[in-house]
C-alpha positions as CSV (number, residue, x, y, z in Angstrom):
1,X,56.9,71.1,175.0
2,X,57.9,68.5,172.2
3,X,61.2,69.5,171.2
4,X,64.4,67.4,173.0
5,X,66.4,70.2,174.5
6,X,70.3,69.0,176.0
7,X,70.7,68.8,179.5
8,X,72.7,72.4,179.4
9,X,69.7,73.9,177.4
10,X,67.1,72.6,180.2
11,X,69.0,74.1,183.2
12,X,69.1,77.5,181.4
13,X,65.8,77.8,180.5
14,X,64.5,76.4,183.6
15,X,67.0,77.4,186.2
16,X,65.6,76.9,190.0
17,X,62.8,75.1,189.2
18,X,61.8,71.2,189.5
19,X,61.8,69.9,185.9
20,X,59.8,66.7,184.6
21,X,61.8,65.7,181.4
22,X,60.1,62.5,179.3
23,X,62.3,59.9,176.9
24,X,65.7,61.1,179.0
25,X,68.7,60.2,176.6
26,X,71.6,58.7,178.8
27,X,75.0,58.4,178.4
28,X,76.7,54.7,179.6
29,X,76.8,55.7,183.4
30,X,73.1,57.2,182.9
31,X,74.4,60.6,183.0
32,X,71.6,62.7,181.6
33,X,72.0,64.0,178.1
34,X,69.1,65.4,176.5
35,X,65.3,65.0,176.7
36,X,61.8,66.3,176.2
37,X,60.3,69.1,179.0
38,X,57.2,67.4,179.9
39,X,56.4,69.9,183.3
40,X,58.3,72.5,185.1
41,X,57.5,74.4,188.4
42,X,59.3,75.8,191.1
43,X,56.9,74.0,193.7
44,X,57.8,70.2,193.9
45,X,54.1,69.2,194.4
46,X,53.1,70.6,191.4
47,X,56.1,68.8,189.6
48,X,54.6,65.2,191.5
49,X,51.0,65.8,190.7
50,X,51.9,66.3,187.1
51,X,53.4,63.2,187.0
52,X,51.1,61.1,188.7
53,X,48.6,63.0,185.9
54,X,51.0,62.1,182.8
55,X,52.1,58.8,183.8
56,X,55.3,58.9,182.0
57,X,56.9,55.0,180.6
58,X,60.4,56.8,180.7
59,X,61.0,60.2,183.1
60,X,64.0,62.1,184.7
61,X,63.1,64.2,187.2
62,X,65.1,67.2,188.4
63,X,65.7,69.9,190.7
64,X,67.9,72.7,188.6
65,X,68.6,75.3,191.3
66,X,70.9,75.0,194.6
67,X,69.5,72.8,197.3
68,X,70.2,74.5,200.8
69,X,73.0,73.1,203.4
70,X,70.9,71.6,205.9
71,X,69.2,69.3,203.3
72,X,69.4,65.5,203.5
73,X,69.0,63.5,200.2
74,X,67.8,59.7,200.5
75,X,68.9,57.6,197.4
């Protein structure tokens, strides 16, 4: 996909489902704004092989559907 979709139109169109977005525009706090769908999957592995694959210089990367309770995030 070439086209730079906004943030809002990525998580409609790929709602549950890891997302691998190239050239991420940002906002001043890094905010994601917009950007170009460069992979999508609902398995994460997929979404990490692709990337190791495309080698991306700039990438956001994105889960878009609810994460479950008992999940722990490491920053």
């Amino acid at each position: 996909m070439s086209e730079t979709l906004t943030v809002e139109e990525i998580e409609t169109r790929f709602a549950s489902e890891w997302v691998l977005i190239g050239d991420p525009q940002t906002d001043d706090s890094q905010r994601l704004l917009a950007g170009k769908v460069l992979f999508h999957s609902p398995d994460r592995d997929e979404v990490d092989r692709k990337l190791l694959e495309l080698r991306p210089p700039r990438f956001a990367f994105r889960y878009l559907g609810t994460l479950p309770e008992d999940m722990a995030l490491v920053l």
